[in-house]
C-alpha positions in Angstrom: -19.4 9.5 -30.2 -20.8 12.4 -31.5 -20.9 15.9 -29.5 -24.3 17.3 -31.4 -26.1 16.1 -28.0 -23.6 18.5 -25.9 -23.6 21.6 -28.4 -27.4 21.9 -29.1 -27.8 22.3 -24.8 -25.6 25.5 -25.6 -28.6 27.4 -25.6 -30.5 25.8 -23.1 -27.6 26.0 -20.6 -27.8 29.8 -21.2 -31.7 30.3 -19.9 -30.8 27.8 -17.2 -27.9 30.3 -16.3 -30.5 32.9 -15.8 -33.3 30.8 -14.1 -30.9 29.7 -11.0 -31.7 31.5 -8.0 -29.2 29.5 -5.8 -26.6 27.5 -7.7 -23.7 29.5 -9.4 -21.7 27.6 -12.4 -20.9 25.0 -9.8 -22.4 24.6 -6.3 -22.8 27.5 -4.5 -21.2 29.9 -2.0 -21.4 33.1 0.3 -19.4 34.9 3.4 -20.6 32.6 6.5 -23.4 33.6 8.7 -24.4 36.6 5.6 -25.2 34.4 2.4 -24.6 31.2 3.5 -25.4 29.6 6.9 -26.8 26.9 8.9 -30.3 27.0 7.3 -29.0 26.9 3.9 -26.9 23.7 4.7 -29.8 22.0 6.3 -32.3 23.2 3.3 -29.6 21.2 0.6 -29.7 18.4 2.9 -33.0 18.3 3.0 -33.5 19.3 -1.1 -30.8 16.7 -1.9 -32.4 14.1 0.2 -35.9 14.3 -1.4 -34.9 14.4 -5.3 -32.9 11.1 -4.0 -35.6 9.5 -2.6 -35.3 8.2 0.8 -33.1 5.2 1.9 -30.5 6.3 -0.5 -26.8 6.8 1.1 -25.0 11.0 0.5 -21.2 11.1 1.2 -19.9 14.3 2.4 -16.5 15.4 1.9 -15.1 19.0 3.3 -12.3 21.4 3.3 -10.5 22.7 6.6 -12.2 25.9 7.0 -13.7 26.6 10.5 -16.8 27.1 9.5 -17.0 23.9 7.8 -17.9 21.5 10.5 -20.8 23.6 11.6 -22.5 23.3 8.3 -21.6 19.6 8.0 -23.9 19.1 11.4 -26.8 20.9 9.8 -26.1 19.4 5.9 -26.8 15.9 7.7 -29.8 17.1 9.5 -31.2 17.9 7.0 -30.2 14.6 4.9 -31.2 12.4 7.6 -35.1 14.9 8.5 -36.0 13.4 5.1 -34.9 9.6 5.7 -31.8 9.6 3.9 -28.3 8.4 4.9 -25.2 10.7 5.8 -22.2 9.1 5.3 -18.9 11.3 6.3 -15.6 11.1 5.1 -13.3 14.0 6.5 -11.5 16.5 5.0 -10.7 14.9 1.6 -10.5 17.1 -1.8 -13.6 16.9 -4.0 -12.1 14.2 -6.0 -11.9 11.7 -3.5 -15.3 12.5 -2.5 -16.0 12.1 -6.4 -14.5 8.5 -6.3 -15.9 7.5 -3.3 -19.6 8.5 -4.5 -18.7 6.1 -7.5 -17.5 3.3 -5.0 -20.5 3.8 -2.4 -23.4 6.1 -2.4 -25.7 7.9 -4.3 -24.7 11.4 -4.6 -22.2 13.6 -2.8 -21.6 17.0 -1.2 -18.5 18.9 -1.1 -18.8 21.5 1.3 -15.7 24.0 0.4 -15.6 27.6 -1.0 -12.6 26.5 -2.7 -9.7 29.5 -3.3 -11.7 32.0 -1.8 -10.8 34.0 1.5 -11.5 31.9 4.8 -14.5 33.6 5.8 -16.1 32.4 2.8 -18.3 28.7 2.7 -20.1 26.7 0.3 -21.6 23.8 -1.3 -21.2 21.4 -4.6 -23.3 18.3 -5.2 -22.4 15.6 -6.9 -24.2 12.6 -8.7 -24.1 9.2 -8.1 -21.1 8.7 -11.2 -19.4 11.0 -8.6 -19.7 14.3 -11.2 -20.9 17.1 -10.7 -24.5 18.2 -10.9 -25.1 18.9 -14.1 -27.5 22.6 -15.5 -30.6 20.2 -15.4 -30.0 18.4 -12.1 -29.1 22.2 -10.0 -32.8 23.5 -11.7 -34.2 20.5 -10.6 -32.7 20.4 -6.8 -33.8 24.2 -6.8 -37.3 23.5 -7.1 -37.2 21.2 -4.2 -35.1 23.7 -2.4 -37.6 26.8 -2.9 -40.8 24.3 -2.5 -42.9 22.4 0.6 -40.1 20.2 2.6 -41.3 18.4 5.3 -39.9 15.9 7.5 -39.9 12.0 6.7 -41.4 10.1 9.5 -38.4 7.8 9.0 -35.2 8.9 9.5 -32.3 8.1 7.9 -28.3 7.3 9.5 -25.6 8.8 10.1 -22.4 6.5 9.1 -18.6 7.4 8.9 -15.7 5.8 7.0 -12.0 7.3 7.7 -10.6 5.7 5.1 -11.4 7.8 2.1 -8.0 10.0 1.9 -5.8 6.5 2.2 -8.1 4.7 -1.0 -7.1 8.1 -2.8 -3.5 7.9 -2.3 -3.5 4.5 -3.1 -5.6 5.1 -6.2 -2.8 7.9 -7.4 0.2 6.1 -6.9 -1.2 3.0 -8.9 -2.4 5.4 -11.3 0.9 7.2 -11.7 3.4 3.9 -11.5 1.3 2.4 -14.3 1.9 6.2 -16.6 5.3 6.5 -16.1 8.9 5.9 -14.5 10.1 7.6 -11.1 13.4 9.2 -11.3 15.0 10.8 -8.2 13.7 14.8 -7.8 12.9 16.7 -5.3 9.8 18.5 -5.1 8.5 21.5 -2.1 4.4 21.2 -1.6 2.6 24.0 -0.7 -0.7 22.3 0.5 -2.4 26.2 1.3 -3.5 24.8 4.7 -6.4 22.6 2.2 -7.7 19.3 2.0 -5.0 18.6 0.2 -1.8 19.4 2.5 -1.3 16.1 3.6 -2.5 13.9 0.2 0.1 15.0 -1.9 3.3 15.4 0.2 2.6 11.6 1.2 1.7 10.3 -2.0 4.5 11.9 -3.5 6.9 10.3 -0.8 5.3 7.1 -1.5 6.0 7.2 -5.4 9.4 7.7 -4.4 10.5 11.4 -4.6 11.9 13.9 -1.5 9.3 15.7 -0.3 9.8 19.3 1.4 6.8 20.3 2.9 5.4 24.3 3.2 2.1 25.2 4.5 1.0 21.2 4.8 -0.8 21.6 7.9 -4.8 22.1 8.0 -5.6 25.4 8.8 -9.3 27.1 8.1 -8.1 31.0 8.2 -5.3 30.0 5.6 -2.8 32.1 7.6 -0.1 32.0 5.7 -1.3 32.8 2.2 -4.7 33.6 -0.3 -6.0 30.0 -0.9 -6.0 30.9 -4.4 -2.4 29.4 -5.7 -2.0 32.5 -7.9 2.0 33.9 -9.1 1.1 36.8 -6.8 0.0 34.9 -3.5 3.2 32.0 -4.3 6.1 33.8 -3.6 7.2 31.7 -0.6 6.7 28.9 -2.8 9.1 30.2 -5.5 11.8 31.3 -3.0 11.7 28.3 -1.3 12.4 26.2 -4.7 15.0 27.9 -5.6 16.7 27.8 -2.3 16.4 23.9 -1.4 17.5 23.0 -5.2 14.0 21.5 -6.1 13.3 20.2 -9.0 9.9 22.1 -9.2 7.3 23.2 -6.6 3.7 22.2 -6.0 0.4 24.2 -4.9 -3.1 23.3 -4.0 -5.9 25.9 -2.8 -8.2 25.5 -0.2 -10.0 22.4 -1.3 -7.0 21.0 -3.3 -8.7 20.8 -6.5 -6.7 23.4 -7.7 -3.2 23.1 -8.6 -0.8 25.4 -9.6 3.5 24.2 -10.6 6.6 26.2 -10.0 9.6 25.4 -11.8 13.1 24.5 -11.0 13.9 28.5 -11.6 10.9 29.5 -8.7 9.2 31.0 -11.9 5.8 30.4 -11.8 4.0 28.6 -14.9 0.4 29.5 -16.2 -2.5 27.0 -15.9 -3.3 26.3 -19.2 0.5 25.8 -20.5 0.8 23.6 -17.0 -2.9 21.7 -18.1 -1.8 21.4 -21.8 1.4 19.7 -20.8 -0.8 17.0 -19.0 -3.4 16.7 -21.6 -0.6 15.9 -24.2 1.3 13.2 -22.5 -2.0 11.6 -20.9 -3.0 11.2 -24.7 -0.3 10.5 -26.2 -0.8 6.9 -23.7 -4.4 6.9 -24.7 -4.9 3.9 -26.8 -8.5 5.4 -28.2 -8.6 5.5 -31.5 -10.5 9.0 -31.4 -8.8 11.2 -29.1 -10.8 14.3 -27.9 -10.1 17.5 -25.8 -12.7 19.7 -23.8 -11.3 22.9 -22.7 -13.3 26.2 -21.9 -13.8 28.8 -23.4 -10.9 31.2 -21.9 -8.3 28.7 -23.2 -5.1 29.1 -24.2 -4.8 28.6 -28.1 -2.0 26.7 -26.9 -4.4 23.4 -27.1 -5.3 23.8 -30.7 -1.0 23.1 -31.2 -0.9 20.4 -28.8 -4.3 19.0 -30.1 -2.6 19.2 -34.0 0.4 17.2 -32.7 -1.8 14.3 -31.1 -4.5 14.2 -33.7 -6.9 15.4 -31.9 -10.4 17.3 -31.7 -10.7 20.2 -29.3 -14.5 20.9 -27.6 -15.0 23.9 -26.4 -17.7 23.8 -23.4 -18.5 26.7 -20.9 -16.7 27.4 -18.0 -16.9 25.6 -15.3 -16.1 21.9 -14.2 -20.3 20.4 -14.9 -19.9 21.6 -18.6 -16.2 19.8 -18.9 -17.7 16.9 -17.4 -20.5 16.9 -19.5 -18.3 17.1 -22.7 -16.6 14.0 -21.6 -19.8 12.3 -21.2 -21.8 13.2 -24.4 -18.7 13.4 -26.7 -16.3 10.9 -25.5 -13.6 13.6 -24.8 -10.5 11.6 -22.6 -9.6 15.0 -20.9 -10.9 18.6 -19.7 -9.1 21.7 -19.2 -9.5 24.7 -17.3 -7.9 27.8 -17.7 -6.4 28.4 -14.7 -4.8 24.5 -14.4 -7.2 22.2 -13.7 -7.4 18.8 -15.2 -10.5 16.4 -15.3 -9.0 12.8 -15.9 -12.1 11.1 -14.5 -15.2 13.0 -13.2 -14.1 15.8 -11.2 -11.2 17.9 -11.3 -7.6 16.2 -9.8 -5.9 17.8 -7.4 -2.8 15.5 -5.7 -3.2 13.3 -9.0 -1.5 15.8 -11.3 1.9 16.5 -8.5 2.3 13.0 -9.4 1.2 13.0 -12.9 4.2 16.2 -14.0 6.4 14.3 -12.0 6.5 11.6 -13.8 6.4 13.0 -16.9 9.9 15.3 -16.2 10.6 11.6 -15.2 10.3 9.8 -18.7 11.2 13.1 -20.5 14.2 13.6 -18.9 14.7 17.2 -18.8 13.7 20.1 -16.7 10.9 21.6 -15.9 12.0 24.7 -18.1 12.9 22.6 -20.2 9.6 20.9 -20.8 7.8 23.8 -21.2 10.3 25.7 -23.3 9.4 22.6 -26.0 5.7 24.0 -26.4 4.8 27.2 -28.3 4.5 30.5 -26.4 1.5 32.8 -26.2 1.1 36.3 -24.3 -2.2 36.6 -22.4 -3.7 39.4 -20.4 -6.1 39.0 -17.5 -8.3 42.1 -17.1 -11.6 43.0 -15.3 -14.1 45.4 -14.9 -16.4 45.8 -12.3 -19.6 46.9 -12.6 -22.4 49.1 -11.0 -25.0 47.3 -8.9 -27.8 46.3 -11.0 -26.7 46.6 -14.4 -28.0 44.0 -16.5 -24.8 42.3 -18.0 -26.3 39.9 -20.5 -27.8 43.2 -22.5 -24.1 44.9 -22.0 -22.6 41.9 -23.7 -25.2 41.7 -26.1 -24.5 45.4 -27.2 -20.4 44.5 -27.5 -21.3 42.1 -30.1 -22.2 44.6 -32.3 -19.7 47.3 -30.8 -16.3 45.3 -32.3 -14.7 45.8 -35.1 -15.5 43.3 -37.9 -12.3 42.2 -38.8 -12.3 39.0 -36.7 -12.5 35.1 -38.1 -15.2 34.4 -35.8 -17.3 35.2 -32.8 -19.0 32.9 -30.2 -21.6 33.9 -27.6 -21.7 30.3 -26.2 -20.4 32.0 -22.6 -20.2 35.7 -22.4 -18.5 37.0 -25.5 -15.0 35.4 -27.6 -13.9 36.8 -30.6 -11.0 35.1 -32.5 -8.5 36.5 -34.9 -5.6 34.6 -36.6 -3.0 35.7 -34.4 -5.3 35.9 -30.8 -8.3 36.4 -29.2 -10.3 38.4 -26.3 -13.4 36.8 -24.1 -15.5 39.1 -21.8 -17.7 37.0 -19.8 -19.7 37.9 -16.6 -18.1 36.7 -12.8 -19.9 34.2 -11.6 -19.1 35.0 -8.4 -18.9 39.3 -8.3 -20.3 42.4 -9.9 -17.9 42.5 -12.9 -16.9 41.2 -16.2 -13.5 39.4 -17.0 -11.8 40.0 -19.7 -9.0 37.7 -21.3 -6.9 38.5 -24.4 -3.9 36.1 -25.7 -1.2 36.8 -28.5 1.3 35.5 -30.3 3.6 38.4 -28.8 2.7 40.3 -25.9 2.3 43.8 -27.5 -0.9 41.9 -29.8 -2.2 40.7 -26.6 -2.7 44.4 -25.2 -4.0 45.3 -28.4 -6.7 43.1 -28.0 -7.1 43.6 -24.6 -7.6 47.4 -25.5 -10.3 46.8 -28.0 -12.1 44.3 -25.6 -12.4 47.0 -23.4 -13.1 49.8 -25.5 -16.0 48.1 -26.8 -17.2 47.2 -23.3 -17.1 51.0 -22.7 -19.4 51.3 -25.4 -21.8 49.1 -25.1 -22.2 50.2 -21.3 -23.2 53.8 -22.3 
């Protein structure tokens, strides 16, 4: 399958970028009752509702956050104002939602701000293949959204099924018993108070391993930590490994679609070594003659080894989940990678499905988790940031670094923000999608390259800002 299809949107998803007016990379989201409320929920519904076309079925899914069931009520009314069905499942993690759209509607919404603070809300939607929207399908829904919406004479129903969150630990432990073996280990779970808190600890009990549950209750203020699972924000977590013996420890954010690994020594290991680790053994299973990764642009060059030892092509995409899942279905790629840890295996990112996944694979390899990860090349990265005074155009700022670094690089790609590669790292600066700033990310071979870089990322932001 070739990826020409994918690679000449690159442009296109660019000016899409700057045409949206409400969706971000994917979904959208906002601090309740200021940038996203009732209204907003009601409008999607409604939006949602009319580019379906009415008698068609949407399946909500949503996180614990108190402000979630409030805009659940005013999602469906506005799904079922223009004759379309509602059909709510819980709190389940967005890729249950994402199965169950497959198994039994026509598009889904995910109403989650996902690791951001509690007081925070939002929404993703989903397509009847149970991925998310795509660049074309959010400019599409917007022009609904900002247009004429007027109530269908008809209305549609409201339905409920319960039994989404038991199909998707059913679906895990088949999927995981038919990867690899179960050996005895014990594993803590810090569920963050998400959708998750209670799908992995039991699935995980169910494939056979001792479970030692932290934070696995639902709560929508996130009391005890940041819903992000960063190092900083899992120190209970680590403590609590190294105390009870585990094996290695577990941690989901608010919508469990994030998930983050602590190892038998409560040291914390980075998302993309974590996601590389699962990339390589999924493939190395993968009967596909052509085996193909998708990974963003702020990844490790960690995958470019892995992809050597396997054979494989790495695609760079975007960030974001909708460009991953694109580049799986234009290009045939069996996995995608963010930085931070997640993992697409199907449509949407996994969340429970990878506690399972490394579990079994410190099963078959026999060793610890240390150990595993001591097996795959080290690199040094540096996650920086710069914010940004209101207003300031940031495309024409990383326009003007462009011509603002050094020349001495192997190549340069403007596909989303700015990367510039050299044989022994890189640096990306690419605007938040989410706050006034730019990130920046370096990575080294040793950790005194990786500042280096870092330093003339920023130097040349400083620059091109004056």
């Amino acid at each position: 399958m070739s990826c020409e299809n994918f690679t000449a949107k690159f442009d296109e998803y660019k000016k899409i970028r700057k045409q949206k007016k409400l969706f971000g990379t994917f979904g959208f989201r906002g601090v309740v009752n200021e940038g996203m409320g009732a209204e907003k929920a009601k409008r999607t519904g409604a939006a949602l509702a009319d580019y379906l076309g009415a008698g068609k079925t949407i399946a909500i899914g949503k996180d614990p956050r108190i402000s979630s069931p409030m805009l659940e009520e005013a999602l469906i009314e506005g799904i079922m104002e223009q004759g379309c069905n509602a059909l709510t499942l819980g709190i389940i993690t967005p890729n249950a939602l994402s199965l169950e759209v497959g198994r039994q509607a026509d598009a889904g919404v995910m109403i989650t701000a996902s690791h951001n603070p509690p007081e925070y809300n939002g929404m993703k939607c989903l397509s009847k293949s149970g991925m998310g929207f795509s660049p074309e399908e959010d400019i599409a829904l917007e022009k609904i959204y900002f247009g004429d919406l007027k109530p269908k004479s008809k209305k549609g129903k409201r339905l409920n099924d319960a039994g989404a969150s038991d199909r998707y630990r059913a679906h895990i432990i088949q999927y995981v018993k038919k990867m690899f073996p179960v050996a005895p280990m014990k594993i803590v779970v810090d569920g963050g108070g998400g959708s998750a808190s209670t799908v992995t600890p039991e699935t995980l009990l169910a494939l056979g391993f001792e479970v030692i549950r932290f934070n696995c209750k639902y709560d929508g203020m996130f009391r005890e930590r940041n819903p992000e699972p960063t190092d900083a924000n899992l120190k209970k977590l680590k403590s609590l490994v190294v105390k009870e013996g585990a094996d290695m420890g577990v941690a989901h954010d608010g919508d469990g679609d994030r998930t983050a690994f602590v190892d038998e020594n409560g040291k914390f290991v980075q998302g993309d070594v974590t996601a590389a680790i699962l990339a390589d053994h999924l493939l190395r299973q993968c009967k596909d003659k052509d085996k193909k990764i998708a990974v963003t642009i702020a990844f490790s060059n960690l995958i470019t080894d892995v992809a050597k030892n396997l054979g494989a092509e790495v695609i760079f995409t975007p960030v974001g989940e909708p460009y991953l899942a694109q580049a799986k279905l234009l290009c045939g790629a069996q996995v995608g990678l963010e930085e931070h840890g997640s993992v697409l295996i199907g449509w949407s990112r996994e969340g429970p499905m990878l506690a399972g996944v490394m579990a079994g694979i410190l099963s078959k390899e026999k060793m610890t988790f240390s150990e595993l990860v001591a097996t795959y090349p080290k690199y040094h990265q540096i996650k920086d940031a710069k914010t940004l005074p209101a207003g300031t155009n940031t495309d024409a700022i990383l326009e003007r670094l462009k011509r603002e670094i050094p020349k001495d690089y192997d190549r340069i790609s403007d596909m989303d923000g700015v990367r510039v590669d050299y044989a022994d790292g890189w640096f990306l600066v690419r605007a938040s999608g989410t706050e006034p700033k730019v990130r920046v990310f370096s990575e080294g071979k040793t950790e005194a390259r990786a500042r280096e870089l870092n330093r003339i990322a920023m130097e040349g932001l400083e620059r091109a800002m004056v």
